[in-house]
PDB file with SEQRES, HELIX, SHEET and CRYST1 records, atoms N, CA, C and O in Angstrom:
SEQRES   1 A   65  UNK UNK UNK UNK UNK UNK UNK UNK UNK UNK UNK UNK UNK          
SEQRES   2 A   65  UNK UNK UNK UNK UNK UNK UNK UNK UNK UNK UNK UNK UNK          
SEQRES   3 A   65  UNK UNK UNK UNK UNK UNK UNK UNK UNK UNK UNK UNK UNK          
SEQRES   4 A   65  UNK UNK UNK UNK UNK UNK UNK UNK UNK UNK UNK UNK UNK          
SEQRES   5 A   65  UNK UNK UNK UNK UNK UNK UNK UNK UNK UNK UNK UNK UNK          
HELIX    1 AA1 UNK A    4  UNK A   19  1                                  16    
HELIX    2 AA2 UNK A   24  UNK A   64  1                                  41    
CRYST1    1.000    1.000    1.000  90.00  90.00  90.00 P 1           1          
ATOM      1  N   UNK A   1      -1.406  -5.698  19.414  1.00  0.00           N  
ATOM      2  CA  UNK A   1      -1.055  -5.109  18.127  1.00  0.00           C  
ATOM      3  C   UNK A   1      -2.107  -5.518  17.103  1.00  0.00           C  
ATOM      4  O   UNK A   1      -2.860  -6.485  16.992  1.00  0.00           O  
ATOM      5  N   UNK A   2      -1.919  -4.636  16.539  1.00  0.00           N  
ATOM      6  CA  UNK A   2      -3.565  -4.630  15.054  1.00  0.00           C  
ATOM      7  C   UNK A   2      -3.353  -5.373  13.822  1.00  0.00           C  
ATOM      8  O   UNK A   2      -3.628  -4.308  13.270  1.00  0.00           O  
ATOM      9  N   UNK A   3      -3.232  -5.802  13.302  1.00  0.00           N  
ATOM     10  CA  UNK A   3      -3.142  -6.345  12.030  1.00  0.00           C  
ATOM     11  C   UNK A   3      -2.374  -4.953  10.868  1.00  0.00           C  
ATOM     12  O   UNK A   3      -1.324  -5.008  10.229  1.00  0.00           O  
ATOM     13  N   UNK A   4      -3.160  -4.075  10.939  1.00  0.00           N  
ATOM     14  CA  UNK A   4      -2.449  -2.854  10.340  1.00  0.00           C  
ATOM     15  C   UNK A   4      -1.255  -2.396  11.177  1.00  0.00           C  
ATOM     16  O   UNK A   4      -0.440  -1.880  10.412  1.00  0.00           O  
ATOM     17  N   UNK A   5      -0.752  -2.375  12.655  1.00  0.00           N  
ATOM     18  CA  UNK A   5       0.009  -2.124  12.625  1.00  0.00           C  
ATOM     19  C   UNK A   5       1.424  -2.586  12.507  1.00  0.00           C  
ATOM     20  O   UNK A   5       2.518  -2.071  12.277  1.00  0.00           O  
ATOM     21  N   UNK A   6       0.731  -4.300  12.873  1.00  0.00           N  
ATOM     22  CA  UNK A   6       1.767  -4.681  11.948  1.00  0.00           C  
ATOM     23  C   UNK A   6       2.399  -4.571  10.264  1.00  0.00           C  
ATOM     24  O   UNK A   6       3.532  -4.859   9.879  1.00  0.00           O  
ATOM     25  N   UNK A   7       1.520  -4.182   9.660  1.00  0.00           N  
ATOM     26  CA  UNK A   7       1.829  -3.990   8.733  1.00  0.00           C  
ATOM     27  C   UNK A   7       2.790  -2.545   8.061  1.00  0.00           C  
ATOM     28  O   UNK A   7       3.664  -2.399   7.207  1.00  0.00           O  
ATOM     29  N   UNK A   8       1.930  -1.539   9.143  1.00  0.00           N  
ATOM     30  CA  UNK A   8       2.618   0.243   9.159  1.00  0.00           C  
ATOM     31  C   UNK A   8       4.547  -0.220   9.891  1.00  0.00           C  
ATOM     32  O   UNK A   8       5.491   0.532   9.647  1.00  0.00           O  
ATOM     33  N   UNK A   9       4.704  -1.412  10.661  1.00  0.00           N  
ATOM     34  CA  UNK A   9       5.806  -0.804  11.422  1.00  0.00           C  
ATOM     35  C   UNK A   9       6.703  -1.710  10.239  1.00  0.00           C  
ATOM     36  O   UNK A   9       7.830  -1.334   9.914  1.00  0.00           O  
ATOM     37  N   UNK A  10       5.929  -3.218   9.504  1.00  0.00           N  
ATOM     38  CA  UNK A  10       6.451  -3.423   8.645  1.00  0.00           C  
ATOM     39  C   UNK A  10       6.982  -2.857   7.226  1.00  0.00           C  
ATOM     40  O   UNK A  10       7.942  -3.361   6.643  1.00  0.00           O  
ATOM     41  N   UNK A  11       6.374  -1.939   6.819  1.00  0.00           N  
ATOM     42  CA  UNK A  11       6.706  -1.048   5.672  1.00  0.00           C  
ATOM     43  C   UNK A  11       8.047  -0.086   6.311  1.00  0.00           C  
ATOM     44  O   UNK A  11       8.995   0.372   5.674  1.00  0.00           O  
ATOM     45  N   UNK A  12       7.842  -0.002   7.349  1.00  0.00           N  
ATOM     46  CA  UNK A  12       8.960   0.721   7.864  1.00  0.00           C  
ATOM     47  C   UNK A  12      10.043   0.681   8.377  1.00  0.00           C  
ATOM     48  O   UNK A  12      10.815   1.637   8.455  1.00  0.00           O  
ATOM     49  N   UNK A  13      10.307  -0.843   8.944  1.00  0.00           N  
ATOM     50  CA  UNK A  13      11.637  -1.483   8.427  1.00  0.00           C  
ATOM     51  C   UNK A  13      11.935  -2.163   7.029  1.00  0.00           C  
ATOM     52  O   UNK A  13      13.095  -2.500   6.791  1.00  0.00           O  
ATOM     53  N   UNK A  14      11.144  -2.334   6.287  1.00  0.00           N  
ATOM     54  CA  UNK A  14      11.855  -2.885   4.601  1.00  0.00           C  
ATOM     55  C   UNK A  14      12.236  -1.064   4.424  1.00  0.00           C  
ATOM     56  O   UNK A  14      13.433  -0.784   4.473  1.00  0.00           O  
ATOM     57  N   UNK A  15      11.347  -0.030   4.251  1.00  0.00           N  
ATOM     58  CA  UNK A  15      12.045   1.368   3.856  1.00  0.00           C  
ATOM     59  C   UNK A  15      13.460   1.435   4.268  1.00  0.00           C  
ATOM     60  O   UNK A  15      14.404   1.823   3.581  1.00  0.00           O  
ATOM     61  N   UNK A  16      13.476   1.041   5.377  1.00  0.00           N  
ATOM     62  CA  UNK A  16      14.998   1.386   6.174  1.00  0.00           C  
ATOM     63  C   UNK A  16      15.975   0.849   5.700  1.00  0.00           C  
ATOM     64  O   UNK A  16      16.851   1.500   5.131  1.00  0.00           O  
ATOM     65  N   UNK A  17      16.038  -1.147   5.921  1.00  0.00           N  
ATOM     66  CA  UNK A  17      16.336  -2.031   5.100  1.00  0.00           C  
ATOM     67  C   UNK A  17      16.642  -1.406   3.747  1.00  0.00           C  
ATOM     68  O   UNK A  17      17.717  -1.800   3.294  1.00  0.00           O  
ATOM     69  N   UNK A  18      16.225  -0.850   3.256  1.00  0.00           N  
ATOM     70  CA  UNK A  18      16.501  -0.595   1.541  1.00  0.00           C  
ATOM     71  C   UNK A  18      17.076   0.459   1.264  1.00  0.00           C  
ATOM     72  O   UNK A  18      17.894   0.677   0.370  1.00  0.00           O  
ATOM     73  N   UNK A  19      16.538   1.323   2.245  1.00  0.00           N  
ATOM     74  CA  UNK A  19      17.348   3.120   1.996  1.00  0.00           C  
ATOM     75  C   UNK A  19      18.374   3.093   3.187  1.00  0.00           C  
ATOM     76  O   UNK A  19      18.928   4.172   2.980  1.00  0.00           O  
ATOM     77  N   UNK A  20      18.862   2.681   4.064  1.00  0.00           N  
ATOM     78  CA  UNK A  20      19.927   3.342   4.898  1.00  0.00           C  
ATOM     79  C   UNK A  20      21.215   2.221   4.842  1.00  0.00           C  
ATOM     80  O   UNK A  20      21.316   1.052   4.468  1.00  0.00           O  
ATOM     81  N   UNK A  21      21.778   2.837   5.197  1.00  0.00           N  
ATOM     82  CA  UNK A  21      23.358   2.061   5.332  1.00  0.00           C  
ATOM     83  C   UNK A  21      23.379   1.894   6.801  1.00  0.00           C  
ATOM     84  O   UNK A  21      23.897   2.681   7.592  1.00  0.00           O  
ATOM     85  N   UNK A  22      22.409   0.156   7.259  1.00  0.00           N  
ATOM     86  CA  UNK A  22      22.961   0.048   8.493  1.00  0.00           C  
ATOM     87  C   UNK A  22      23.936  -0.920   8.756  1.00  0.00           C  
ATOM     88  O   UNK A  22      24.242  -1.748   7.898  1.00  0.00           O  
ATOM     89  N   UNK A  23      24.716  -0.877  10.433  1.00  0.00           N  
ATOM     90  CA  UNK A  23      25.373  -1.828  10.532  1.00  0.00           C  
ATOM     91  C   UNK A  23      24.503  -3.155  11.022  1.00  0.00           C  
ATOM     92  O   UNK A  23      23.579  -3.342  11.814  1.00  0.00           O  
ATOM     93  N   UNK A  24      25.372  -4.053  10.039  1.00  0.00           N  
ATOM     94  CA  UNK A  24      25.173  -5.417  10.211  1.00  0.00           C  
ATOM     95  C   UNK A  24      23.808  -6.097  11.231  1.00  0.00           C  
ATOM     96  O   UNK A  24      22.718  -6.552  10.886  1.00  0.00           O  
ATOM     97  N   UNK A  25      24.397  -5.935  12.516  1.00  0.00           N  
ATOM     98  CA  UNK A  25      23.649  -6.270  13.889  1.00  0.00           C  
ATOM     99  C   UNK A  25      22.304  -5.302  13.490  1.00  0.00           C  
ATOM    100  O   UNK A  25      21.201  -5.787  13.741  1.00  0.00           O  
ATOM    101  N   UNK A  26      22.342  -4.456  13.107  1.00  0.00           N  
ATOM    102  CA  UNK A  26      21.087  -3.900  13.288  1.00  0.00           C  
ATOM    103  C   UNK A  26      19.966  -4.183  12.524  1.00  0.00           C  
ATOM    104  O   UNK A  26      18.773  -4.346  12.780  1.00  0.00           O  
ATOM    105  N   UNK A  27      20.981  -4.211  11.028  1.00  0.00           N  
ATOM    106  CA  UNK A  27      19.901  -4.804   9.694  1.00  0.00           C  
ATOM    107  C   UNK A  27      19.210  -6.193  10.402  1.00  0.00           C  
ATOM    108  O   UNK A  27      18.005  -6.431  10.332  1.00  0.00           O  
ATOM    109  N   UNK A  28      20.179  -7.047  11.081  1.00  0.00           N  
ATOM    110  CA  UNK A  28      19.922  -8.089  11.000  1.00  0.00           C  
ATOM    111  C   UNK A  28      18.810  -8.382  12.551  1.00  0.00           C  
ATOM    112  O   UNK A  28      18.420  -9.492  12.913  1.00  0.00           O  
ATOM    113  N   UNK A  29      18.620  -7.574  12.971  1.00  0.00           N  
ATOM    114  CA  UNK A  29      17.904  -7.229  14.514  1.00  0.00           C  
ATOM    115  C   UNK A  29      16.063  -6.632  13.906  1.00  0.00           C  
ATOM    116  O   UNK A  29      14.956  -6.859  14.395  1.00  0.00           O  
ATOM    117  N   UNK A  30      16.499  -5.806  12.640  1.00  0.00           N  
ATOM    118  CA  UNK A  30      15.371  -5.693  11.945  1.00  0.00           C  
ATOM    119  C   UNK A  30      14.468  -6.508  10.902  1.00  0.00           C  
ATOM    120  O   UNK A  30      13.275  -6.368  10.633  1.00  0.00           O  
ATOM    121  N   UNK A  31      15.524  -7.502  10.349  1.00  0.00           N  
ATOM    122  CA  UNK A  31      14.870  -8.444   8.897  1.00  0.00           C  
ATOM    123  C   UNK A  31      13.949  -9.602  10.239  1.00  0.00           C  
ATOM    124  O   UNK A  31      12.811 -10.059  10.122  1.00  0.00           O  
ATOM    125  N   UNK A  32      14.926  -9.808  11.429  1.00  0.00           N  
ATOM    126  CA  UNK A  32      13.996 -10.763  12.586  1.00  0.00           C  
ATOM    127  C   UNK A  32      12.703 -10.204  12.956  1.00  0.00           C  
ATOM    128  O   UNK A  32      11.656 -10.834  13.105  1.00  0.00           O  
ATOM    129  N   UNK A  33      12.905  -8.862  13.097  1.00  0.00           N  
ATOM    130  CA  UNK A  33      11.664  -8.327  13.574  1.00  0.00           C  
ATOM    131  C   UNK A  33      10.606  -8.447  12.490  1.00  0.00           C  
ATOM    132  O   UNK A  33       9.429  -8.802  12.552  1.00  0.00           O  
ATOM    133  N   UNK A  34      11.289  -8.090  11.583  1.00  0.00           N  
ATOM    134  CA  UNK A  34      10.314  -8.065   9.953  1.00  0.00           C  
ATOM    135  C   UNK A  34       9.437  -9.571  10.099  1.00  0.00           C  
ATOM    136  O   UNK A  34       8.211  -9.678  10.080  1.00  0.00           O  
ATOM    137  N   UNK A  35      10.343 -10.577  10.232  1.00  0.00           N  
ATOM    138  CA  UNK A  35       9.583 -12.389  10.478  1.00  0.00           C  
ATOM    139  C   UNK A  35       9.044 -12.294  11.556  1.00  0.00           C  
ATOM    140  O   UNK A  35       8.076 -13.042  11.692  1.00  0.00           O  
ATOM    141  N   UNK A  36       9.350 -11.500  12.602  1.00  0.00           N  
ATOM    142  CA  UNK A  36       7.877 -11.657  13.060  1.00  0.00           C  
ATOM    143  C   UNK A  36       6.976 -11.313  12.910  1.00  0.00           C  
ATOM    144  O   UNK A  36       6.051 -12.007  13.331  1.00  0.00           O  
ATOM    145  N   UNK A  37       6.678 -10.091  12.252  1.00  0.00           N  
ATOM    146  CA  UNK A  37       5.353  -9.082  12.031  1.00  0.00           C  
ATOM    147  C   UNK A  37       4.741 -10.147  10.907  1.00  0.00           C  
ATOM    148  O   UNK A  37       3.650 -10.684  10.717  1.00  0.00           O  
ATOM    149  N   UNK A  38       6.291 -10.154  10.148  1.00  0.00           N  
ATOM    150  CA  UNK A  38       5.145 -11.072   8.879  1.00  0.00           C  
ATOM    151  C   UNK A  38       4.157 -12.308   9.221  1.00  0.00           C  
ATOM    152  O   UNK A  38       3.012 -12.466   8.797  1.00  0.00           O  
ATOM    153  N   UNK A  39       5.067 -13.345  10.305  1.00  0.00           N  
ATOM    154  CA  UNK A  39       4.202 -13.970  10.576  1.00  0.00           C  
ATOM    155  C   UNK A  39       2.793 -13.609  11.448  1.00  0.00           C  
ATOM    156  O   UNK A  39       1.889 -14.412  11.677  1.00  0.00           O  
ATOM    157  N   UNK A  40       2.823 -12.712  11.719  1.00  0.00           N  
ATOM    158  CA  UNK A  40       1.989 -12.397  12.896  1.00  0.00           C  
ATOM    159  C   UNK A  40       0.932 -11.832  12.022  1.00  0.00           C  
ATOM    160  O   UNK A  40      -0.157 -12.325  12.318  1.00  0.00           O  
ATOM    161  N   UNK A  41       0.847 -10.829  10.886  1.00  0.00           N  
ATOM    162  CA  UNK A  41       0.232 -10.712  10.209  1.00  0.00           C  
ATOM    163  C   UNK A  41      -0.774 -11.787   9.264  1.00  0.00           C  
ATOM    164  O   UNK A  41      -1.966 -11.721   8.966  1.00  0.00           O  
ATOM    165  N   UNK A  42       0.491 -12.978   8.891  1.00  0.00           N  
ATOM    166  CA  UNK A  42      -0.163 -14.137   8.467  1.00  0.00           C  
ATOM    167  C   UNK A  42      -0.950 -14.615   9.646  1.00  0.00           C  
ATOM    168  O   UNK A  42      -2.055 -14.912   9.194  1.00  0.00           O  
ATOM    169  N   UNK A  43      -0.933 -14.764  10.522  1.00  0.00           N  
ATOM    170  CA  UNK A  43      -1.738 -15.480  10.966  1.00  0.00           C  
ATOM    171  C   UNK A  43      -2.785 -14.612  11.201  1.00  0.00           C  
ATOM    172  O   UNK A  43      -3.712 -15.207  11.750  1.00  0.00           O  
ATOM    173  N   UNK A  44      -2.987 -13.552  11.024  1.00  0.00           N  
ATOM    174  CA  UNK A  44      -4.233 -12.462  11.601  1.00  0.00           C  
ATOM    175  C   UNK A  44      -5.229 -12.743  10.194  1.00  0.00           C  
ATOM    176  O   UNK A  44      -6.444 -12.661  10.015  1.00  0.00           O  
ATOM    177  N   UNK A  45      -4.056 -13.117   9.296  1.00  0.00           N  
ATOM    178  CA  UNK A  45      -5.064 -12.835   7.944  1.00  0.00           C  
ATOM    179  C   UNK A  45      -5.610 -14.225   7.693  1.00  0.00           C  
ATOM    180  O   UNK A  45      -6.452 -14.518   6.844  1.00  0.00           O  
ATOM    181  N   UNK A  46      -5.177 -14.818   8.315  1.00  0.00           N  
ATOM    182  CA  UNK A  46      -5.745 -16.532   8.277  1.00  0.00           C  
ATOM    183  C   UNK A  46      -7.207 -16.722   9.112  1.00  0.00           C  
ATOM    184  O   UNK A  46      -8.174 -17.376   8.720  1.00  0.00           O  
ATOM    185  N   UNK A  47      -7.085 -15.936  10.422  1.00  0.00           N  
ATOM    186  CA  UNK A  47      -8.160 -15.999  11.236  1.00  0.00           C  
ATOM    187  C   UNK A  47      -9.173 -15.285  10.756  1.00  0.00           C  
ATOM    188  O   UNK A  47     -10.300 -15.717  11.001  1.00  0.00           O  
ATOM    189  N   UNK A  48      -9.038 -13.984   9.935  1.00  0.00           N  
ATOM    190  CA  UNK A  48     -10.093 -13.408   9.498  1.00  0.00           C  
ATOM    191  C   UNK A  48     -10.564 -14.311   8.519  1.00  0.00           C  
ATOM    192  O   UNK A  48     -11.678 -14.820   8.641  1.00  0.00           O  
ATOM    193  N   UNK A  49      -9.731 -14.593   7.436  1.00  0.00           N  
ATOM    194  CA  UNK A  49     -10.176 -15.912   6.735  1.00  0.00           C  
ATOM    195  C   UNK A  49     -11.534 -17.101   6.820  1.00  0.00           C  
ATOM    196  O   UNK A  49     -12.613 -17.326   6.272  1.00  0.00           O  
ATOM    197  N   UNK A  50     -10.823 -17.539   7.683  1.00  0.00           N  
ATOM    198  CA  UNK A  50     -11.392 -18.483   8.626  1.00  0.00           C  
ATOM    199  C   UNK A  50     -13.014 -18.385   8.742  1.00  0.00           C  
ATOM    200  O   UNK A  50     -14.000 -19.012   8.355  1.00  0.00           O  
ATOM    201  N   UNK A  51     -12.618 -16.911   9.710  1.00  0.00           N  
ATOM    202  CA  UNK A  51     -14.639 -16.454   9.917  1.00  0.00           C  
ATOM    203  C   UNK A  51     -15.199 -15.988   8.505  1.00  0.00           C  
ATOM    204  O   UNK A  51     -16.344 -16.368   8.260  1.00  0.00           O  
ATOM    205  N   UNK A  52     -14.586 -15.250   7.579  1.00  0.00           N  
ATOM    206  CA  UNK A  52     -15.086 -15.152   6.543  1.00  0.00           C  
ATOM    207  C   UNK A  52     -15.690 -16.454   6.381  1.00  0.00           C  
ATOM    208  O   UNK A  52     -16.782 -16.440   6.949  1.00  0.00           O  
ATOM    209  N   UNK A  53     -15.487 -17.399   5.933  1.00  0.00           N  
ATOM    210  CA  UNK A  53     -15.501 -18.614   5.726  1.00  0.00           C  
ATOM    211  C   UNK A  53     -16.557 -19.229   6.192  1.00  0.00           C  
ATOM    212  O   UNK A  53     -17.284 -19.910   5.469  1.00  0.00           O  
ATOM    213  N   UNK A  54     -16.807 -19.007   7.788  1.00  0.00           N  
ATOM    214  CA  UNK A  54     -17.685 -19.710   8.407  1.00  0.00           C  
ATOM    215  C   UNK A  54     -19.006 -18.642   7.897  1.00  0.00           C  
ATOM    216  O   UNK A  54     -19.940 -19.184   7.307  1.00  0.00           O  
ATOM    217  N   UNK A  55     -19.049 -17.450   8.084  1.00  0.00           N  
ATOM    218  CA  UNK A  55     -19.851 -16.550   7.856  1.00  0.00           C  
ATOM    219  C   UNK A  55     -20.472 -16.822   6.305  1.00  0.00           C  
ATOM    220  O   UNK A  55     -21.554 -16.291   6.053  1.00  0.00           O  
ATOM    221  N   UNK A  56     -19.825 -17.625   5.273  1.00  0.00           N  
ATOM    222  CA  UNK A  56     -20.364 -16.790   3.953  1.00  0.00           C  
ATOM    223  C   UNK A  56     -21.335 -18.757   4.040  1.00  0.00           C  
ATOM    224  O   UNK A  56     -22.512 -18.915   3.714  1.00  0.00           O  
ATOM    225  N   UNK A  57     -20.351 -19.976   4.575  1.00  0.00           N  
ATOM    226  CA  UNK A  57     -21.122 -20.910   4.999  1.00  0.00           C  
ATOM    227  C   UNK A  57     -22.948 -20.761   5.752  1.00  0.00           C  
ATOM    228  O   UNK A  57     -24.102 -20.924   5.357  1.00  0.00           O  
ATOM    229  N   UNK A  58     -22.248 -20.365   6.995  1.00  0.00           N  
ATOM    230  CA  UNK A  58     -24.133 -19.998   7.407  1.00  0.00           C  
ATOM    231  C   UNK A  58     -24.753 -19.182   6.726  1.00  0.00           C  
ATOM    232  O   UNK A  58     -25.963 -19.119   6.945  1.00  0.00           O  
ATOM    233  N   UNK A  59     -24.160 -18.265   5.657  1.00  0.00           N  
ATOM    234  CA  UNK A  59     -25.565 -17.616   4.933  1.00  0.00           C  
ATOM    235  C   UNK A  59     -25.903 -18.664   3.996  1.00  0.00           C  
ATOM    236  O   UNK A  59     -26.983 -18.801   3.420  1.00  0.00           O  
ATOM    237  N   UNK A  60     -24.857 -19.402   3.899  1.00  0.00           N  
ATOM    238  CA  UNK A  60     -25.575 -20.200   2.378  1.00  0.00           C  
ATOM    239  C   UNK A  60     -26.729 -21.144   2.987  1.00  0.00           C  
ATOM    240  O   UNK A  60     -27.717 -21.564   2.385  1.00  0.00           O  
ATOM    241  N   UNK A  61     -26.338 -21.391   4.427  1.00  0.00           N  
ATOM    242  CA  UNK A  61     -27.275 -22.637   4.977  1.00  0.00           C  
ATOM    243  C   UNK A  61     -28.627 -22.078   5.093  1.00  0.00           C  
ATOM    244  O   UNK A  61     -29.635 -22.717   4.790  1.00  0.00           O  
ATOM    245  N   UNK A  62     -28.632 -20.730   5.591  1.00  0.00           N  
ATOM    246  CA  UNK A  62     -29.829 -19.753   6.002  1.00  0.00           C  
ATOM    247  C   UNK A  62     -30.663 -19.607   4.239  1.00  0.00           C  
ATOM    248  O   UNK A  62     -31.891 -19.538   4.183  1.00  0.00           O  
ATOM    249  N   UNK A  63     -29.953 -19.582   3.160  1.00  0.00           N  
ATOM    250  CA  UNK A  63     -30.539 -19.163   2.155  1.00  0.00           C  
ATOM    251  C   UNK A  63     -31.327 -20.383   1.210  1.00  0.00           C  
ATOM    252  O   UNK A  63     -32.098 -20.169   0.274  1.00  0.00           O  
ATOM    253  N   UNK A  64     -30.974 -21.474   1.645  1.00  0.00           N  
ATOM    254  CA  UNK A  64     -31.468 -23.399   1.090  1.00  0.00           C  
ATOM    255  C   UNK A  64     -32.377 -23.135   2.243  1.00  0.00           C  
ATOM    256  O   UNK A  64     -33.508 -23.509   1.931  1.00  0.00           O  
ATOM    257  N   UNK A  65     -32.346 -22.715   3.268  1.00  0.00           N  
ATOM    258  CA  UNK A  65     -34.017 -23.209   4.044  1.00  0.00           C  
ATOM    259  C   UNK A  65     -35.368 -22.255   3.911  1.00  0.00           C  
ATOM    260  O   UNK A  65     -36.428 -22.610   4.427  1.00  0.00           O  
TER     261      UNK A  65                                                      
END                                                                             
């Protein structure tokens, strides 16, 4: 799974979550699913992070020599 799609299937259970009248078990089968995407997303956005990070480091090292 992509980083965006976690995010597309996430917009699409909070829509649901907010606009439909579900039962109980189901809302609650979806807000779990929701914690996972979210986390899963966090961590995708941490790793890109990360290399950002290392990447904007070695240019600075490349640009002092």
């Amino acid at each position: 799974m992509s980083f965006e799609e976690a995010i597309k299937e996430l917009e699409e259970i909070i829509e649901k979550l907010e606009n439909e009248n579900l039962p109980l078990k189901k809302a609650q089968e979806l807000f779990e699913r929701a914690g996972e995407l979210s986390k899963f997303a966090q961590d995708e956005l941490s790793k890109t992070t990360g290399k950002l990070y290392m990447i904007k480091k070695e240019l600075q090292q490349e640009e002092e020599v």
